[in-house]
N, C-alpha and C positions, 0 to 999 in steps of 0.2 A: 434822707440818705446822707450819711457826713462822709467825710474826703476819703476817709480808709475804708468804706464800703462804697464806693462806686461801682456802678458795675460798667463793662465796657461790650463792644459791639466788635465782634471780627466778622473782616470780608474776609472770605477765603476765595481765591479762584483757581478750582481745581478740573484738573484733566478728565473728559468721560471715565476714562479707564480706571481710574481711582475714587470719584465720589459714591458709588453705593458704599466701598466699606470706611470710607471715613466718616458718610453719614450713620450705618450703622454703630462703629466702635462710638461716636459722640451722643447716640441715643441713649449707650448702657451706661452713660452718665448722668443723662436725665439734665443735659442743657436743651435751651429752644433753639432748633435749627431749623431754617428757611430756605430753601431750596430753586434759588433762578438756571433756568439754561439761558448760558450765552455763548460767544463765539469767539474764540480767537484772529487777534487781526492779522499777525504774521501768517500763520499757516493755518488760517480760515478754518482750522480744527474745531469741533462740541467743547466744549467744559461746562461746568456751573459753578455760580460764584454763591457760596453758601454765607447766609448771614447768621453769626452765632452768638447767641445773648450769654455773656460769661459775667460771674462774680470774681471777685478778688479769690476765692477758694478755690476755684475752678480752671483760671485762667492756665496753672503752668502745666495743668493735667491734657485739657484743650490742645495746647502744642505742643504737648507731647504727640498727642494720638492722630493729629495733623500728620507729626513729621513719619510716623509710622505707616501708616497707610498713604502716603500721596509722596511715590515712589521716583526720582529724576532715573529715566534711562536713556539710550540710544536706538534712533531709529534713520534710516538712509531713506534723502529725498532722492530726485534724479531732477539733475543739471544739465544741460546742455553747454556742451562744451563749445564757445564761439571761436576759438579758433584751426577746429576741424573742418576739412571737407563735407563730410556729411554728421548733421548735429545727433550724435550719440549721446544719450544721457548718461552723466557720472556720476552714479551711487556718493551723494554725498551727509555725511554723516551729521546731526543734528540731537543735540539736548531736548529733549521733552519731558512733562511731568514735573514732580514737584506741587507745589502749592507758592503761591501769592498768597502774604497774606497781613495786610490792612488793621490795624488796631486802635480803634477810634473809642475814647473817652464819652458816655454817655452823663451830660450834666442833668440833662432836662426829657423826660419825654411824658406824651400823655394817651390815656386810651381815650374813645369816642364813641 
């Protein structure tokens, strides 16, 4: 493999709500995708961090269909307000979604 056909490794870590159809749109391209659940540490949310084997052909198509499908919206936590008498929660608004996403250079690997 020489330098201009490298291929490279994307993490992706995307939100429940978004990875079936990112997995699906990156199927109809016919990259390999790997599939982990893991967990969000802020708000202890599901996600999976999808591992995806891209070529230099493939790679700007890839984040495209990333940014397509793995959507940033708004959602309200509830806070407690500390300096009430009685602790009533306040709808507070928070960013969720989107994708993370990790682009690691593949020099070396081997099957077994």
């Amino acid at each position: 493999m020489n330098d201009d056909q490298k291929e490279s490794l994307f993490l992706a870590i995307v939100q429940s709500q978004d990875v079936d159809m990112a997995v699906q749109l990156l199927s109809e391209i016919n990259v390999d995708i790997y599939k982990l659940p893991s967990v969000g540490g802020f708000l202890g949310r599901k996600n999976a961090t999808l591992l995806i084997r891209t070529l230099p052909e493939t790679r700007d198509k890839v984040l495209e269909l990333l940014k397509k499908s793995c959507q940033q919206r708004i959602e309200y936590i509830a806070i407690p307000l500390e300096s009430a008498s009685m602790p009533l929660p306040t709808p507070t608004p928070i960013t969720v979604g989107g994708a993370i996403i990790f682009d690691l250079e593949i020099e070396h690997y081997e099957e077994l």
